[in-house]
N, C-alpha and C positions, 0 to 999 in steps of 0.2 A: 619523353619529348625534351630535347634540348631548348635550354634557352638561349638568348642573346648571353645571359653571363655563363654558362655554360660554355660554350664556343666560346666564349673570350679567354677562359682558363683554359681548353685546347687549347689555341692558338697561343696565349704563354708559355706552355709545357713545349711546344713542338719548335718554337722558335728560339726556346732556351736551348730543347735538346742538340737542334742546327745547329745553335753559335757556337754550343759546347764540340761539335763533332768538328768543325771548321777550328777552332781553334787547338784541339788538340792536333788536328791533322798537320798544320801550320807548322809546330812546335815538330811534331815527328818527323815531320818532311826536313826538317834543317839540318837532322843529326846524320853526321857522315856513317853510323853503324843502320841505319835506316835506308840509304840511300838506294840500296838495290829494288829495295821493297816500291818504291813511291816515282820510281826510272827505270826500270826492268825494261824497256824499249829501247830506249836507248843503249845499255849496256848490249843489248841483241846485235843491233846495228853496229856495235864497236867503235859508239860515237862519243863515248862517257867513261872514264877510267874510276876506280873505287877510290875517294876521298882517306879512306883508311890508311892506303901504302904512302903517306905522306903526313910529316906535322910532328908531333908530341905525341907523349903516351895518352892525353885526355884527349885533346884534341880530336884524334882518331875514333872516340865516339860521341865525343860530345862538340853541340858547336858552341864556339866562345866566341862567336863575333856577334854581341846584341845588339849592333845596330840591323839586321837582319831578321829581327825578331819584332822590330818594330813596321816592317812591313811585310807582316804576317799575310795578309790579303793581297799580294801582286800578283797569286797564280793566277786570280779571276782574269785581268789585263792582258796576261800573258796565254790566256788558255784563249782568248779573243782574238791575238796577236795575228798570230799564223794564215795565210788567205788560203782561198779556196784550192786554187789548182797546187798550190806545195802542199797543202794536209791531202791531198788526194796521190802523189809522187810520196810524202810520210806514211801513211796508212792505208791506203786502197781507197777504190770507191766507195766500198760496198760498207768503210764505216762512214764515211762524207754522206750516203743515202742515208745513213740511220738518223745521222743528225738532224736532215733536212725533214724529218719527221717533228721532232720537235721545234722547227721553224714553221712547218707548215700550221701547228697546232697556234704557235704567237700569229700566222697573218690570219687565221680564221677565226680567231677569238677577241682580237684588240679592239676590231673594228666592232664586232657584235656586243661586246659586250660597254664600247663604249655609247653606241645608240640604245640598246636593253636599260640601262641604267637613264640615260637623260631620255628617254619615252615611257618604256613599261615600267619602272618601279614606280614615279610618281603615279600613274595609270591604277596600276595597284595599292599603292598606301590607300590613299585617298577613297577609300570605302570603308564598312563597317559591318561586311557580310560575317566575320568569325565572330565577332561581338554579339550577335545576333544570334547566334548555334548553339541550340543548346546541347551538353551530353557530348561535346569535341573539343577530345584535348589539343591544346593549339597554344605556341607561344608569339611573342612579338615579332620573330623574325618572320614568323608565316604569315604577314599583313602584307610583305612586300611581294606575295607569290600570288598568282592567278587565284588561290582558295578565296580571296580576300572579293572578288566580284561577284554579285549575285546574279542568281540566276538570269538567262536572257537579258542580261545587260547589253547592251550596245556599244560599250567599253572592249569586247571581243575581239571586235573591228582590229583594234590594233594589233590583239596576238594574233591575227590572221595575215595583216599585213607583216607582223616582224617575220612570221613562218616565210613568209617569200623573200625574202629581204634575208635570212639567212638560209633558203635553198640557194638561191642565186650567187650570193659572195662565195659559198663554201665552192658549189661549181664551178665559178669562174677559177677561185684559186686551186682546185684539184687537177681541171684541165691545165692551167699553167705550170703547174709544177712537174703534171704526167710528163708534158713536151719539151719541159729543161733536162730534168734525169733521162728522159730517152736521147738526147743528143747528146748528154753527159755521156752516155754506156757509149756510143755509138763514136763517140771522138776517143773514149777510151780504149774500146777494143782495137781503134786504127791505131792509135798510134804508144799500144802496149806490146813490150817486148816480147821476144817469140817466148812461145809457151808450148808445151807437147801437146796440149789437152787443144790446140788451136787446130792438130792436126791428125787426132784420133778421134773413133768411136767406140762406143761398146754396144758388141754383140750379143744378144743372148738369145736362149731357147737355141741354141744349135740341136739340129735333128741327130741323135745318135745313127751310128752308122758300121755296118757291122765286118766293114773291110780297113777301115781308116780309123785312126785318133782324133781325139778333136783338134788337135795343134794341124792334126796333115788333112783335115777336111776343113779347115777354116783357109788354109794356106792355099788349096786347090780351088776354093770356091771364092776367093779374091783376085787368085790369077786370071780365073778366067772370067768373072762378071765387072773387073775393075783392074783390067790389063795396064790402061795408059795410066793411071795416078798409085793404085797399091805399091806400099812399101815394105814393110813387115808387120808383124805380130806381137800380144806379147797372151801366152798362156795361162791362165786362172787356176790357181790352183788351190783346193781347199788345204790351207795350215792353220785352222784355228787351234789343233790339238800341237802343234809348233807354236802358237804363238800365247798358250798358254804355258809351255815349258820355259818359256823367254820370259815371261811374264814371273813363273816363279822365281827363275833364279835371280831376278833382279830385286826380288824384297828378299832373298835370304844374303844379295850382296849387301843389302842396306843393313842389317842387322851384325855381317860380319867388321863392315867398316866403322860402326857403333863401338863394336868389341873392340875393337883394333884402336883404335884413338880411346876409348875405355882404358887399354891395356898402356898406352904412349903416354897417358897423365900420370900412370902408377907402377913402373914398369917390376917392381918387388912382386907384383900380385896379378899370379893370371882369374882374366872373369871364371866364375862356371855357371852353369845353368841347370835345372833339373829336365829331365828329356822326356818326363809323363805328360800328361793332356795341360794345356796351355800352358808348361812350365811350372804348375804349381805343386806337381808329387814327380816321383822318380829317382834315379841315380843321379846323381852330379856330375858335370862331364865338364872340359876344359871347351869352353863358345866358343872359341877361334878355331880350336882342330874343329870342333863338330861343325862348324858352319861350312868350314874348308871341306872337308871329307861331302858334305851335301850336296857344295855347289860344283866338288869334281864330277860326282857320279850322276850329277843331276848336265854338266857339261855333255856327257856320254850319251844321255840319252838323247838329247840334242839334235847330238851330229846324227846320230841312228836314225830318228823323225826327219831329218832334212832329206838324208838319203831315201827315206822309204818316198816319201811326197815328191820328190823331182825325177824318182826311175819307176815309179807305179802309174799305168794311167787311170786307175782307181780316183787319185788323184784330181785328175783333173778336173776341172765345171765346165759344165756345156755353156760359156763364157769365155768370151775374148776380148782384150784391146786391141787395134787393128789402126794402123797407123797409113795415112798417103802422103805422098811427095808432096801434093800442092795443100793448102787447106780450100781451095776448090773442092777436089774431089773428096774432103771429109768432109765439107758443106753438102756436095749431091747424095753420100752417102748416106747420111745420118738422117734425111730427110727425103727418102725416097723409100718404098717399098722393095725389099729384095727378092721375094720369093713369092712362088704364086700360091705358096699356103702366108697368110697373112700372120698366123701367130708364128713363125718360124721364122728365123736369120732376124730379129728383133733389133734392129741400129737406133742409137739415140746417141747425143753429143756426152763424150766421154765428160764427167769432171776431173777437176786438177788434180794431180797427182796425192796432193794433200788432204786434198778433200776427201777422198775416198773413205768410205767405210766398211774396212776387206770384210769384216764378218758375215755379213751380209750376201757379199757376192756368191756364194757357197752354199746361199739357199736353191731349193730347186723352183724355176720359174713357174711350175703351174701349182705350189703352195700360196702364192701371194694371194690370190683372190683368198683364201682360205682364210691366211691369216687375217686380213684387212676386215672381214664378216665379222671372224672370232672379236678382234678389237676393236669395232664397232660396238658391238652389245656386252662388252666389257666396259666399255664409255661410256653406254647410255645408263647402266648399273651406280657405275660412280658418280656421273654426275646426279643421282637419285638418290644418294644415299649421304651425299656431302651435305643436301641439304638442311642435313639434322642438325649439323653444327653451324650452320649458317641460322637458321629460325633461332640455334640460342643466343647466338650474338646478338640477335634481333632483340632478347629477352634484355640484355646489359644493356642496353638504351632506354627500357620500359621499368622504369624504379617500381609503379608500382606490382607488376608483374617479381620482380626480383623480392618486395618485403612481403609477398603469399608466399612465395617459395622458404623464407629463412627470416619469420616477423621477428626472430629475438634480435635479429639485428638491425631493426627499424631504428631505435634511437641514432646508430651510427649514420647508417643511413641519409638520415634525415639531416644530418649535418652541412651545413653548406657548402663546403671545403667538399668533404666527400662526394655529398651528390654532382657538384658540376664535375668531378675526374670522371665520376662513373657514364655519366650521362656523356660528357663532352669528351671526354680521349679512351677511355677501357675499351668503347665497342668499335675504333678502329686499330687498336690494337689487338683485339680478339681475333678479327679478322685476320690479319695481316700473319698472324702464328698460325692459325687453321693453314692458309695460305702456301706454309714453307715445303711442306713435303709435296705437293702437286705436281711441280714442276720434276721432279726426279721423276714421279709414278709415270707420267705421260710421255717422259723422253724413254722410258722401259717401253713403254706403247709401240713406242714407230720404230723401235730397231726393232722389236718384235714382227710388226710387220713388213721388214723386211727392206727399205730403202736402204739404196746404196753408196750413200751420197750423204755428208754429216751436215751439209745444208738443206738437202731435202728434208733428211730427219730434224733437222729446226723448224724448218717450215713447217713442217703437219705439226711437229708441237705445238710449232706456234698458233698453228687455225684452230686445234681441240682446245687449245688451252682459252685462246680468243672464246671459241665455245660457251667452253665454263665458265669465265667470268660473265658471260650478257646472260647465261642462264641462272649461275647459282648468283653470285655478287651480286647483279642488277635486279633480272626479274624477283627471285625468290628475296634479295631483301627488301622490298618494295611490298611485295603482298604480302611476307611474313611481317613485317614490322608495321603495315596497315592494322594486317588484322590485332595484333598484340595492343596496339595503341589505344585505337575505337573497338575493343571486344565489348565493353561495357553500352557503347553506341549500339551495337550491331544487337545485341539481347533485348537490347529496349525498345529497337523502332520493327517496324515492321519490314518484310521482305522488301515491297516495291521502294523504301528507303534505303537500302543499302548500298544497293548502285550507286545513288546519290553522293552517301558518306565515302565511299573508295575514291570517286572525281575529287572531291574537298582534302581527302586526306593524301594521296600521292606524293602532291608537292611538297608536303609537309615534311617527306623523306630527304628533303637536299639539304636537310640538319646533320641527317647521319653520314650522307655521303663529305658533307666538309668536314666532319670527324676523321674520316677514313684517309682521304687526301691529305691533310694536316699529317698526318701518322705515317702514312705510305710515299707522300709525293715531295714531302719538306725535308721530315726528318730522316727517312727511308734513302732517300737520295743523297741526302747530306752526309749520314753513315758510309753510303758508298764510295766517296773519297777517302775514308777513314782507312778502309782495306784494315780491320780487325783481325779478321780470320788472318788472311795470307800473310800478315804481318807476325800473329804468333807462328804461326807451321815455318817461314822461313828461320825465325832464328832457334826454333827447337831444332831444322835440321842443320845448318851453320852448327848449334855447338854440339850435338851428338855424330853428324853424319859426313860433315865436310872435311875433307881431307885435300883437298885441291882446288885452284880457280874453275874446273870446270865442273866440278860438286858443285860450288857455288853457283856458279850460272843455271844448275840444274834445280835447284834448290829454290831458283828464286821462281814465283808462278805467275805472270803477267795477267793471265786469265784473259777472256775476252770480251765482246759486247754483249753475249747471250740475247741473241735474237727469237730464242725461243721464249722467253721470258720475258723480257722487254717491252718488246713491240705489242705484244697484247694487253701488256702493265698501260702502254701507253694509252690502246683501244677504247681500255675504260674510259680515260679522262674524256676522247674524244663522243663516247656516247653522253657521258654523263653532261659534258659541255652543250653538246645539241637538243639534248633531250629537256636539260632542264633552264635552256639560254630563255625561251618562250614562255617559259613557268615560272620560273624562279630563279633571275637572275640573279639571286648573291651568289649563287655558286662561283659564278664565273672568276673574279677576281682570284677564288682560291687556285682554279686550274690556270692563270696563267703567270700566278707564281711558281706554281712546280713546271711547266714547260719555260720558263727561264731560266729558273735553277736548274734545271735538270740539263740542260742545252748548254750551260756554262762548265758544269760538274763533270759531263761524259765529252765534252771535248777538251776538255784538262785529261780525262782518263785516257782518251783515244789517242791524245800526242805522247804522253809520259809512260803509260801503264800498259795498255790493252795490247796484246800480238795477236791479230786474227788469224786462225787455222785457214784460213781456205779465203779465195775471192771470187764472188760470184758475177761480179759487174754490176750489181744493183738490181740483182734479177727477182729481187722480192718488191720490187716497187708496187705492181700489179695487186699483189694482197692485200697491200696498206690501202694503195685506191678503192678496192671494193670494199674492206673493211670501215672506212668511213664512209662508203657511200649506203652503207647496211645501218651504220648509226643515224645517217638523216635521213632516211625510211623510215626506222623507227620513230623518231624522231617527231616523225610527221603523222605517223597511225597513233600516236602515244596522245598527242595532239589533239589527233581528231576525236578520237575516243574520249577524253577528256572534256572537249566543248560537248559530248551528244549528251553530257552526264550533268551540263548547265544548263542545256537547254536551250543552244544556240545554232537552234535550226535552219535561220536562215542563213548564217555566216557559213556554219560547217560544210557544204558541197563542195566549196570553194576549195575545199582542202583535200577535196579528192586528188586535184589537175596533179599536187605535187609530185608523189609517189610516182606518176605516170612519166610524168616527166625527167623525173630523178633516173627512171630506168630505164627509160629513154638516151638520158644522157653519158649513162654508164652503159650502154652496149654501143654506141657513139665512139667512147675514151676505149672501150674495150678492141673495135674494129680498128682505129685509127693508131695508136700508141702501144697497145699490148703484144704485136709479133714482133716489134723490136726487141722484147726481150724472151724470146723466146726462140727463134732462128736468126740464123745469121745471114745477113745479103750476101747474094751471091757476087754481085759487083765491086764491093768491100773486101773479098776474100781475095777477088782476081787479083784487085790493085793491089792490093798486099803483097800477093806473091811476085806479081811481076817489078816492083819497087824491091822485094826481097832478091830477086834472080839478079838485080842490076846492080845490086848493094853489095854481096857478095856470091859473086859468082862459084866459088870452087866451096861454095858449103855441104859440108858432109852431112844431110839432116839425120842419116840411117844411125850416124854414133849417137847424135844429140837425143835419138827418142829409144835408143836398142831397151836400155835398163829403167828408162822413166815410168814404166808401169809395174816394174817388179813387187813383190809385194814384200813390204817394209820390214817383215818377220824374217827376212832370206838376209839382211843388212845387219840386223842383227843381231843373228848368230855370227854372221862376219867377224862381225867387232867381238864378240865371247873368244875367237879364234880357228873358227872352222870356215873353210872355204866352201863358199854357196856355186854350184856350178849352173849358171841361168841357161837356159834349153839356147842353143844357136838357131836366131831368127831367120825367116827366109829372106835369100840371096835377091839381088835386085838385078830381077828377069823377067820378060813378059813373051814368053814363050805364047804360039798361038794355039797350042794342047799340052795340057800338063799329063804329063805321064802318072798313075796312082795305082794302088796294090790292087784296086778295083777293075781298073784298065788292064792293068797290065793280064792278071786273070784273066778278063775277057778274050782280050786277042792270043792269050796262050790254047783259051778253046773254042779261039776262029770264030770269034766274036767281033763285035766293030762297035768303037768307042764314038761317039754322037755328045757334041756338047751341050744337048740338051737333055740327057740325060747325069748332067756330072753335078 
């Protein structure tokens, strides 16, 4: 059980390790050999030129201007600098949505936690129910939490009041933020530049067919169900076995150009290398011929893969991009049914060209359900089995559980220095290293099952992973570290007291979660301006692997907001704030220093550093709404359950209304704000087009979309030096019967072609 001075030594350790992380970032960010690392967005944009190619030989990586040093802290001012609608023309929406995540978390906490503090803490000191318990371990700080009221107090009153009083503000600010971001997406999409994906769908489940390909029965079956807006196509074609050929020879180029700049510092001495199992037995062979001779015959196989995939219709996916003239008719398209078998001719709103995640497409469409079962109860497995290492962390918070386990080192133990790290920072560091590999296991999850779309595949990570943390982090540290604390309680009293001692001890838990938060929210956050990692990987390949400004550009890694990660990182805070604002409001202060740092920190990140893959319009709003609207449920059954266990039977009823109403108010937000992001007006499309038809009249949209869905593996091989030959789309005609190998058959044997049959 942590105490007041326990936390207090957290909170030194986490706040030292911040300033440390802020101040070296400071120092790093000034030096012009750094600059790619901590600006990579800029250099993108071709808005920033490399400090290097200019000055002296030190100069060049070192900076000598210390007055510059002395206002190491402008970035915070300057990361604030920036307004709304230019960091939205700078980085997209859809990072200005992520931020307003952590805005949203400061306007629902300031206010709660500045009434939680002038009502309920005095409410709660001002008792002597822990004093009174015998057999429960309990420090100072758990006076100022609900455990601190005796039974059937009258005192209740209040936490039943704050519970409305913080359903009400958080709803009020949910629905207003739902109704900004939705007219945010909706002023964006009007008035964002054309985009391909504005004017495609993807097709899938095409019906095989034993007269036509699917390229000439997707082309036939457009002509004539979408005469007046069809434009052309673009074909699907499985090259993952292409685009792992791509894939190797581009790490045995990195390995050549290693040798190659190896061989230009020393040029007396060519490399060799040994050619047995990873290089460490074999013959010796000269690296530069052997990489060279690899990456020819490895070029060979290439072109051969390219050929076989674009003249075989083996080839091809029962998948299409499908492109119309107007974005009307990719509006009617994508949002209508085509076919009167319902699983067949399958249209949904293309993503952006970027976005796409070709491996995927290439799965066959009646595997998914498969998949998605298989990954279901492969989820339910881990989240069962994570638990084990979650109960031990529980164990690093309970000293005396940790000197049964290992007494010869109780003396150490027992030391005061030691026991507050242990008690106050080790167990949310424990966590936070459990923690690391999750996030890769789970993104294997959903490309596994099969999404096609590398924001879709964030989003499901981000909901299993959401999962996990209210499952394993929340609930199971809550009940594992109950039971751990009071095991010695629970042996002594009798059964119908047990209940009792879990109601008392709950709250006692928002010791460890400001452990956690100190470690994940402070220092965690703080680290992530530091950019470590990407900071050594750049300059190990700068001096093994660059050989040119555009090696350098490649070389530098912007990374991005990781919304799979993130936003559920976030989730916690927002349970952990609702769940424990009613109970235990010291929490709060902690969570809304990490939602200020955190809001200062990634929008420094998002101007300087981050290059987002893909842009969705902010179309994850919807998750984040229901996700918090799942934490004040919780919130509110967590609640209730807790008074039934004080014995505050007449207050408790009261606390049913919530819940009802909570969910009430989220199928509300849900019916009113949720199909903005989710289809597109149809009146928004017309104006578009018909402002587009008037804007430029003689536009050719059929060049602007011919190659926008090719698939990135055919580009290339381009660039290796093989010419990709893309299939010629169809012509732009709207014949009122398409002539086909099917038809044509027919009437060869005095058959008659019926367009309802095509």
């Amino acid at each position: 059980m942590a105490t007041l001075n326990d936390i207090g030594v957290a909170a030194a350790i986490n706040i030292l390790t911040a300033f440390a992380f802020f101040i070296a970032f400071a120092i790093l960010r000034l030096q012009p050999v750094n600059d790619r690392v901590y600006f990579p967005k800029w250099y993108l944009k071709g808005l920033r030129s490399s400090p290097i190619q200019s000055g002296g030989f030190v100069s060049k990586f070192v900076n000598l201007d210390f007055r510059s040093y002395i206002r190491f802290l402008n970035w915070m001012p300057q990361a604030l600098r920036m307004p709304e609608p230019e960091l939205i023309d700078h980085a997209g929406l859809d990072s200005v949505v992520y931020l307003r995540i952590y805005l949203l978390g400061l306007k629902i906490f300031f206010p709660i936690a500045f009434v939680a503090f002038a009502v309920l803490v005095p409410v709660n000191w001002t008792n002597t129910t822990l004093d009174k318990l015998q057999n429960l371990t309990f420090s100072d700080i758990d006076k100022l939490s609900i455990s601190n009221i005796p039974n059937g107090s009258s005192r209740f009153w209040t936490h039943i009041c704050m519970a409305y009083a913080i359903t009400f503000w958080t709803c009020f600010v949910l629905k207003r933020e739902y109704k900004i971001i939705g007219s945010m997406r909706l002023q964006f999409l009007a008035s964002d530049q054309r985009r391909p994906d504005q004017f495609t769908v993807l097709v899938r489940n095409i019906p095989p067919d034993p007269d036509e390909s699917v390229s000439e029965l997707v082309e036939h079956f457009f002509l004539v169900n979408h005469p007046d807006y069809y434009l052309t196509y673009q074909a699907v074609y499985n090259a993952n076995k292409l685009s792992e050929l791509v894939e190797k020879r581009k790490n045995l180029q990195n390995w050549l150009d290693y040798y190659q700049n190896k061989h230009s510092r020393n040029p007396s001495k060519r490399p060799l290398i040994k050619v047995g199992f990873l290089g460490c037995w074999g013959e010796k062979v000269d690296a530069i011929d052997h990489y060279t001779d690899k990456i020819e015959g490895l070029t060979r196989k290439i072109s051969t893969e390219k050929e076989t995939v674009t003249s075989s219709t083996k080839s091809l996916v029962p998948a299409a991009f499908v492109s119309f003239k107007r974005r009307w008719g990719a509006v009617v398209c994508s949002q209508t049914q085509q076919s009167r078998n319902p699983t067949e001719w399958l249209t949904e709103w293309a993503p952006e060209p970027r976005d796409i995640y070709w491996d995927n497409l290439a799965l066959p469409y009646v595997q998914l359900t498969i998949r998605r079962l298989v990954i279901a109860v492969a989820f339910f497995f881990l989240t069962f089995f994570f638990m084990i290492p979650i109960a031990f962390v529980q164990t690093l918070a309970n000293i005396e559980g940790i000197e049964k386990a290992v007494p010869f080192l109780k003396p150490l133990i027992e030391m005061k220095t030691v026991k507050s790290f242990i008690q106050g920072f080790l167990p949310g560091i424990a966590l936070k290293i459990f923690l690391i590999v999750l996030p890769s296991i789970l993104m294997l999850m959903s490309k596994f099952e099969g999404f096609i779309s590398k924001s879709s595949l964030e989003r499901r990570c981000a909901s299993r992973y959401y999962m996990f943390q209210f499952i394993n982090v929340f609930l199971c540290s809550i009940i594992a570290g109950t039971a751990l604390q009071q095991l010695n309680s629970f042996l002594n009293q009798s059964a119908t007291e047990i209940p009792k001692t879990i109601g008392v001890s709950i709250p006692m838990k928002a010791t460890f979660f400001i452990t956690y938060i100190m470690v994940d929210g402070w220092a965690g956050v703080a680290g992530e301006i530091l950019r470590l990692k990407p900071l050594i990987i750049y300059h190990l390949k700068n001096f093994f692997l660059v050989k040119t400004e555009k090696d350098r550009e490649e070389a530098m890694d912007p990374g991005t907001i990781g919304f799979n990660t993130g936003e559920p990182q976030i989730q916690l805070y927002f349970i952990l704030g609702l769940v424990y604002a009613a109970v235990s409001p010291i929490l709060l202060p902690f969570i809304l220093v990490f939602f200020a740092l955190a809001y200062v920190v990634y929008r420094h990140q998002i101007i300087n550093v981050y290059n987002q893959e893909y842009e969705s319009a902010g179309s994850f709003w919807p998750d984040v709404h229901r996700r918090v609207v799942i934490a004040l449920i919780v919130s509110q059954l967590l609640l209730l359950g807790l008074l039934s266990t004080k014995h505050a039977s007449r207050s408790t009823p009261l606390l049913f209304i919530l819940p009802v109403l909570t969910i009430g108010f989220h199928r509300f937000c849900t019916g009113r704000y949720q199909p903005v992001f989710v289809r597109y007006p149809l009146q928004d499309a017309m104006v578009k087009d018909t402002l587009e038809r008037l804007r430029e009249p003689n536009l050719n949209l059929k060049t602007f979309l011919q190659n926008a869905y090719a698939h990135p593996v055919f580009k290339a091989a381009d660039n290796i030096g093989n010419e990709m030959v893309v299939e010629e789309l169809a012509p732009d005609r709207t014949p009122e019967l398409v002539a086909t190998k099917r038809s044509s058959r027919r009437t060869h044997s005095g058959g008659s072609l019926e367009s309802g049959n095509l």
